[in-house]
N, C-alpha and C positions, 0 to 999 in steps of 0.2 A: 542562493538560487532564486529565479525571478518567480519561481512557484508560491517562493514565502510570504510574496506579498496578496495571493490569492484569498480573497475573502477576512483582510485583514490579516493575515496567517494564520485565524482558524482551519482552515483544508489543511494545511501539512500537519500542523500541529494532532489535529483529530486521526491522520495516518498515521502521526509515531503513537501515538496512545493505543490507537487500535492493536497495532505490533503489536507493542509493548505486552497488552493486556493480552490479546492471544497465546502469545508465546510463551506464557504463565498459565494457561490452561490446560493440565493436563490428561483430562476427560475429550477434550478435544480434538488432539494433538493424537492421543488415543484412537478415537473413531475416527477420525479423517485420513490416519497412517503418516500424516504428515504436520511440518511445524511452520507455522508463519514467519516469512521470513524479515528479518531484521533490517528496518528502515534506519540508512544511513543517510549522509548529505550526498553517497558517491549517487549518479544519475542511476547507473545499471542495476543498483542495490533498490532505489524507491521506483525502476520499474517492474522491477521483479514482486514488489510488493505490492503496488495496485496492480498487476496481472492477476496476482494469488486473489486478491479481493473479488476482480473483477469475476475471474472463474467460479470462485466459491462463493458469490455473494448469495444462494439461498440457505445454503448450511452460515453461511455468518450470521444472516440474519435471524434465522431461526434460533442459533444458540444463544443469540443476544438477546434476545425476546427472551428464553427459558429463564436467563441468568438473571434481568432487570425484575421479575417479577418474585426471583428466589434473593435478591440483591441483600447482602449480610453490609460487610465494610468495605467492600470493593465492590461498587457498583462498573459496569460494564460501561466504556463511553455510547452516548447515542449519537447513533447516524441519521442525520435529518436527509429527507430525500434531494435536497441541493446539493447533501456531501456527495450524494451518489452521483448526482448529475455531474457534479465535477469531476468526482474520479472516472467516468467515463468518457468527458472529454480530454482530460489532459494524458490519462493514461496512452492514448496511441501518437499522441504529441511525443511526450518523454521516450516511447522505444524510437521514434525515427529520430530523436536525437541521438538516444543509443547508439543508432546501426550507423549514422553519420561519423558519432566517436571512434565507434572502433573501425569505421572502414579510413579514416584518418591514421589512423597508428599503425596502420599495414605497414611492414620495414620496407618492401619494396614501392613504397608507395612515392612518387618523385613530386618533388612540392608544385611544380609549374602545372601540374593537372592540377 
């Protein structure tokens, strides 16, 4: 993906970590009612994923903040305000790529359009 080369590949990299780490927290996962969803290479999957971010970024933050200050052997990744600034701009990049793919794959979609 041409996203990887985004800040040297720290940006992607720090969104699978985020996953990752989220989706191992089960206090979270808990009070949110819901589970971070699982950043693949598919496009739809890492827009689904800075969506979630994007919507939940006061409760991420906040529980990242609880977590870094209580940090045992898993410390929480930190989000510098550039990671934010970037997953704000690319995230609405990535979905009209989305909606471009799948309005592509329409069966009845005739290639000369």
């Amino acid at each position: 993906m041409v996203v990887d080369e985004v800040d040297g590949g720290a940006w992607v990299k720090t969104c699978y970590t985020l996953s990752t780490y989220l989706r191992k927290q089960s206090n979270l996962i808990t009070n949110m009612g819901e589970t971070c969803p699982k950043k693949t290479n598919l496009w739809v999957a890492f827009g689904l994923v800075l969506k979630f971010y994007i919507t939940r970024a006061p409760r991420i933050i906040g529980f990242l903040d609880e977590r870094f200050e209580q940090a045992g052997n898993v410390a929480p990744p930190i989000l510098t305000s550039s990671w934010w600034m970037q997953t704000y701009v690319f995230a609405p990049v990535i979905a009209i790529i989305n909606e471009t793919i799948v309005k592509l794959q329409v069966c009845d979609l005739v290639i000369c359009q």
